[in-house]
C-alpha positions as CSV (number, residue, x, y, z in Angstrom):
1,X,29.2,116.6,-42.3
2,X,32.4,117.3,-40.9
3,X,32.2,117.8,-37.1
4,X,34.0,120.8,-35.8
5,X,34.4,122.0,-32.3
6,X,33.4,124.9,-30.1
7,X,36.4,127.1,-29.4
8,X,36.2,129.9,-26.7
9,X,39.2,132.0,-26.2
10,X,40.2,135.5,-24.6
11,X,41.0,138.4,-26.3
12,X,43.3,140.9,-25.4
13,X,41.1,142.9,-23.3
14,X,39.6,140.0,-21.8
15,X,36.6,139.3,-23.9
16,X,35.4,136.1,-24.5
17,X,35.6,134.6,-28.4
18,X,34.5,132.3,-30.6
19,X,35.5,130.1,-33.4
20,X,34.3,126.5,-35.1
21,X,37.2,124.1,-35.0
22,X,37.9,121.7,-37.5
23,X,40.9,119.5,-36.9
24,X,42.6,118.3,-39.0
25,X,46.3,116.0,-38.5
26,X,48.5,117.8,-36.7
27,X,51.0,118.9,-39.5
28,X,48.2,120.5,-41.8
29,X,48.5,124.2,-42.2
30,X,45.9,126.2,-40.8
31,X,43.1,128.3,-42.7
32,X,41.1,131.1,-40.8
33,X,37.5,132.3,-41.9
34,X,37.0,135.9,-41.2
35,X,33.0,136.9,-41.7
36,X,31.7,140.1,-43.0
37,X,30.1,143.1,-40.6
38,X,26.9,141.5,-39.3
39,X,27.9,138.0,-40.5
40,X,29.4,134.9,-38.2
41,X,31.0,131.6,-38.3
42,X,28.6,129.9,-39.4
43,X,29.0,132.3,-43.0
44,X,31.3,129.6,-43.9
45,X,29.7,126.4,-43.6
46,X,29.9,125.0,-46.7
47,X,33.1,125.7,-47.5
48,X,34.4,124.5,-44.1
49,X,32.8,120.9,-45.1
50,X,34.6,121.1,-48.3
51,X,38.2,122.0,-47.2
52,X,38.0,120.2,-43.7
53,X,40.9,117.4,-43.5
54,X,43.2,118.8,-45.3
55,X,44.0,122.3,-43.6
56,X,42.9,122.7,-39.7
57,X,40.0,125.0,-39.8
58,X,38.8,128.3,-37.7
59,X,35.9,130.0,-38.5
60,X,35.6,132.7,-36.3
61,X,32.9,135.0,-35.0
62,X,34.0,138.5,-34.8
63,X,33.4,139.8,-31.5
64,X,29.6,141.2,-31.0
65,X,28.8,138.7,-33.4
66,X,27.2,134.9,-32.9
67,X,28.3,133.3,-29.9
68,X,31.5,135.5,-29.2
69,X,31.0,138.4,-26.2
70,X,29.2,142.1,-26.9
71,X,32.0,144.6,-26.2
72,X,30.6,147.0,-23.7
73,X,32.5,149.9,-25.6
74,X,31.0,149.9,-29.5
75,X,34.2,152.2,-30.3
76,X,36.0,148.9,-30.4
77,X,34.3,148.1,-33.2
78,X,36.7,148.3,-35.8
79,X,39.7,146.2,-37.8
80,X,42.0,146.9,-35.4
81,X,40.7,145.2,-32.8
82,X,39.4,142.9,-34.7
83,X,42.9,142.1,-36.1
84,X,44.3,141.9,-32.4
85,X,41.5,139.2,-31.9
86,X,42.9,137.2,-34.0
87,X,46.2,137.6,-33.2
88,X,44.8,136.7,-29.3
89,X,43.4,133.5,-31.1
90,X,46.7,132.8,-32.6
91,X,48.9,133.1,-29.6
92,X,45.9,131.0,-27.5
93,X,46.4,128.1,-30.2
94,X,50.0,128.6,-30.5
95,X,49.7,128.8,-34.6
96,X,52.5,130.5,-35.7
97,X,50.9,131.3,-39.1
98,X,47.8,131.0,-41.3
99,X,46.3,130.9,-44.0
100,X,43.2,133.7,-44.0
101,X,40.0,134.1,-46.5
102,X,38.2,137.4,-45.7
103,X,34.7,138.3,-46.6
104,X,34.4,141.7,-47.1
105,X,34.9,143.3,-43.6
106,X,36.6,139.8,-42.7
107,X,39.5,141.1,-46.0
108,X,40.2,144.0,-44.5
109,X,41.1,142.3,-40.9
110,X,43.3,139.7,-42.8
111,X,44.4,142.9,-44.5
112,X,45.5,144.9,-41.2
113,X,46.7,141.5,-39.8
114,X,49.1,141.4,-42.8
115,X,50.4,144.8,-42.2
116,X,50.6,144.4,-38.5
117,X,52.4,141.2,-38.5
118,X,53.3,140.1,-42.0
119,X,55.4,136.7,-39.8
120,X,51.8,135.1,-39.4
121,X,50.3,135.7,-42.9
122,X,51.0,132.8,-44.8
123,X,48.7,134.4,-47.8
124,X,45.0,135.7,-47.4
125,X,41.3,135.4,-49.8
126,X,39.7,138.4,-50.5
127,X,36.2,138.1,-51.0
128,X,34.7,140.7,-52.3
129,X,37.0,143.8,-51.1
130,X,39.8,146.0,-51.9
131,X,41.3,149.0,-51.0
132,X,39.0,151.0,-52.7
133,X,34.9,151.0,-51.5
134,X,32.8,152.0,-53.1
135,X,30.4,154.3,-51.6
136,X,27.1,153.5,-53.1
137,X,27.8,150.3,-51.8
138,X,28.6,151.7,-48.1
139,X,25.2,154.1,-47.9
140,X,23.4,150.5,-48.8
141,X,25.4,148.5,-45.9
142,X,24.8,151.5,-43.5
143,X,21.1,151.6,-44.4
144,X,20.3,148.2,-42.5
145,X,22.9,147.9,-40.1
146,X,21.9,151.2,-38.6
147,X,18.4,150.5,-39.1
148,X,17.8,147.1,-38.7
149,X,14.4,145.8,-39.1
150,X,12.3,144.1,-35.9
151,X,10.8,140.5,-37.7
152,X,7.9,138.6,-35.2
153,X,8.5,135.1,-36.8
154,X,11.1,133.4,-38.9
155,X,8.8,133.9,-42.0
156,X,9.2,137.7,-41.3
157,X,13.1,136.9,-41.1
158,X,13.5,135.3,-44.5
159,X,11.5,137.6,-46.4
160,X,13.2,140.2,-44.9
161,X,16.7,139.1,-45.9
162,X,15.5,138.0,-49.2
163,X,14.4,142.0,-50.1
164,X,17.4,143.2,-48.4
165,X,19.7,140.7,-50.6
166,X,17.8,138.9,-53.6
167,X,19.6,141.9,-55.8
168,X,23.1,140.6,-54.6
169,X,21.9,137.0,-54.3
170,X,19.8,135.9,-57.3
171,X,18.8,132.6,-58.2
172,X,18.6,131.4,-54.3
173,X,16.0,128.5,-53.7
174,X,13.3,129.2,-51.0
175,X,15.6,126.7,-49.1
176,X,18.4,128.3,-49.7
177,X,17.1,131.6,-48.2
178,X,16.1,129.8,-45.3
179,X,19.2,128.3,-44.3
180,X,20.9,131.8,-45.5
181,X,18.7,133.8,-43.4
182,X,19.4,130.9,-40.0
183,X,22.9,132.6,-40.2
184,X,22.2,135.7,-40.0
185,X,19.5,135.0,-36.9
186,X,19.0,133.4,-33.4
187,X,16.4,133.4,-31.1
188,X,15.4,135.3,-28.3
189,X,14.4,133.8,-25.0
190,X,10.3,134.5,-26.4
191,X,11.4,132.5,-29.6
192,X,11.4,135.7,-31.7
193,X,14.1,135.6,-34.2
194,X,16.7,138.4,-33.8
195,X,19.8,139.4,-35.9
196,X,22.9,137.7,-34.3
197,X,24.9,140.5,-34.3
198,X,25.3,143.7,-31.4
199,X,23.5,146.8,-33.0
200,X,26.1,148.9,-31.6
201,X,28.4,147.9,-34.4
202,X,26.7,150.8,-36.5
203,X,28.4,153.3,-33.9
204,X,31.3,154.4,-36.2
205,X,28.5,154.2,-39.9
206,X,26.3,156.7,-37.7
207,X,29.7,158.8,-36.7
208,X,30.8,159.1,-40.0
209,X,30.2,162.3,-42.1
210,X,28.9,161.1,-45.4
211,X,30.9,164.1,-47.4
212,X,34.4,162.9,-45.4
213,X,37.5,161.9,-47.2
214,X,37.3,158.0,-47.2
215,X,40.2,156.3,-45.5
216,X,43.2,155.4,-48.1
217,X,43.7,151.9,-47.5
218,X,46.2,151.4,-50.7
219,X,49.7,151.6,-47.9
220,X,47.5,148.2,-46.2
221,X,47.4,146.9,-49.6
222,X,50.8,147.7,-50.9
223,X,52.0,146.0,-47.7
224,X,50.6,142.6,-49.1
225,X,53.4,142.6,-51.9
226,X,55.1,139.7,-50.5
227,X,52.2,137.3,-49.6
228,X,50.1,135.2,-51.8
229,X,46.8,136.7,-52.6
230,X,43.6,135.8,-54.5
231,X,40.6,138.1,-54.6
232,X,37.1,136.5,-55.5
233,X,34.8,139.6,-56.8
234,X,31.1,139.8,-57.2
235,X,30.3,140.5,-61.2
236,X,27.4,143.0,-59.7
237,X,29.7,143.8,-56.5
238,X,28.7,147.4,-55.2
239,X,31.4,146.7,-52.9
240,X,34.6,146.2,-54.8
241,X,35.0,147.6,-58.4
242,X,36.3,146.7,-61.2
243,X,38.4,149.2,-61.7
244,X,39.6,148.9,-58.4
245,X,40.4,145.0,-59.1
246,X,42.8,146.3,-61.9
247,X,44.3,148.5,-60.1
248,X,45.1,145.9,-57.7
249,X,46.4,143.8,-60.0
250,X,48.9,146.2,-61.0
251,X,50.1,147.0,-57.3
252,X,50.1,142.8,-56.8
253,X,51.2,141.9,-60.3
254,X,51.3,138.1,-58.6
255,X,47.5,138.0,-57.1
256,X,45.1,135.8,-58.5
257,X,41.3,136.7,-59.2
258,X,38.3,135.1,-59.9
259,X,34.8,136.6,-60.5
260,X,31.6,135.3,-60.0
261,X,28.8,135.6,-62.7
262,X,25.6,136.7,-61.5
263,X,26.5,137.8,-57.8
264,X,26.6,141.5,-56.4
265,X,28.3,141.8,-52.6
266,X,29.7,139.6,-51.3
267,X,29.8,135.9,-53.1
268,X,28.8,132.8,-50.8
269,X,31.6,130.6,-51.9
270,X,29.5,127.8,-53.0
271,X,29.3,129.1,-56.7
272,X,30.2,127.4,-59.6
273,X,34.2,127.3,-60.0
274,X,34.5,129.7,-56.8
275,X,35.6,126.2,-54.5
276,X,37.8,125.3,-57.7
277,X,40.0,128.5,-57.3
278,X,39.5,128.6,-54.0
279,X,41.5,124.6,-54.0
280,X,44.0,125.9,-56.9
281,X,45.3,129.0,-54.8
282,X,45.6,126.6,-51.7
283,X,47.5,123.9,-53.2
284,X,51.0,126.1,-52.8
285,X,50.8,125.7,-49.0
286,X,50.1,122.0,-49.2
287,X,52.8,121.0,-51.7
288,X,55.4,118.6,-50.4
């Protein structure tokens, strides 16, 4: 396994961050893992292991998630910052551009990084999101962030992420939900497993008016006309569309797509052929 190491850094408004840091020679390019709303660094695992040499990797953990700080304000909550984070992390590692795969939440950061400060985006993977969300898919997400459940063991914590996600995620081993469901978990000082994530990121789900005009994020996509773009989609995704993964296409007549057969939101990157495209789009930014 490829060993990474810890990275702490400050943010803007003087929160402390985190990322995993694999190194890699000192000329490589450098690829940044953005999680989804209550996911982490650690999201990325095994696709870190698979990529790590030939790119310098940072996996980061958004802040009120895994090891980076709770922000005292939950308002803050939200791409923006999220994007100045990572712009925080760039300027701390002096990286004058990236490389950035997105899941879900994660895309639309890369997405407002793009449009915010196109010099640093080198090209960007979707996974799993669009312009366009879908909102049966957004009453689901808001159902258990804003709600989440209370486990007493780590038995309680699997089968508690495997109801929540065995629809989306189908064919998992019981291992496989185990070390799926360590991710999403740590413990607390009585050993109890807890959800590694601040509860206060449901703040702006619980201020939202169900009925309200959804946000039209096509201008943040249209601004990504210029930069090299693949988008990975769940077949069952309640997340992104189809539809909306056409319509993309024809906004981004360049952007690449692959979708993965028998997953619903958002794909783990360790399906079959999802590494493969993955590899394919990357080679461009590799090429002598």
């Amino acid at each position: 396994m490829p060993h990474y190491k810890d990275l702490f850094f400050k943010s803007h408004d003087d929160l402390t961050l985190y990322a995993r840091d694999y190194s890699a020679q000192a000329c490589a390019p450098t690829l940044i893992f953005i999680p989804g709303l209550t996911r982490n660094s650690a999201d990325f695992e095994e696709l870190c292991e698979t990529l790590a040499g030939d790119f310098r990797l940072l996996a980061v953990d958004l802040r009120g998630r895994g090891r980076s700080a709770i922000d005292p304000n939950p308002e803050n909550y939200h791409p923006a910052t999220y994007a100045q984070d990572i712009a925080s992390l760039l300027q701390a590692e002096g990286i004058d551009s990236a490389i950035f795969i997105g899941t879900s939440l994660g895309g639309l950061v890369a997405m407002t990084l793009a449009a915010t400060a196109p010099v640093v985006v080198l090209g960007i993977v979707l996974n799993d999101v669009g312009p366009e969300v879908n909102p049966v898919g957004l009453a689901r997400i808001r159902s258990y962030v804003s709600n989440p459940a209370r486990v007493k063991s780590w038995h309680e914590a699997v089968d508690e992420t495997r109801a929540l996600q065995e629809e989306a995620l189908p064919g998992l081993s019981d291992l496989q939900w185990q070390e799926f469901t360590k991710r999403l978990y740590q413990e607390d000082k009585d050993g109890r497993p807890v959800l590694n994530f601040d509860p206060g990121i449901s703040k702006l789900f619980e201020a939202q008016d169900a009925d309200a005009t959804p946000l039209d994020l096509w201008p943040l996509f249209e601004s990504l006309s210029g930069i090299p773009l693949l988008v990975i989609r769940g077949a069952h995704s309640d997340i992104l569309s189809a539809e909306v993964l056409a319509k993309m296409a024809s906004a981004h007549p360049s952007m690449e797509s692959f979708e993965v057969e028998g997953r619903g939101h958002a794909p783990l990157l360790n399906e079959v052929g999802v590494v493969p495209a993955i590899k394919s789009f990357l080679e461009q930014f590799t090429a002598a």
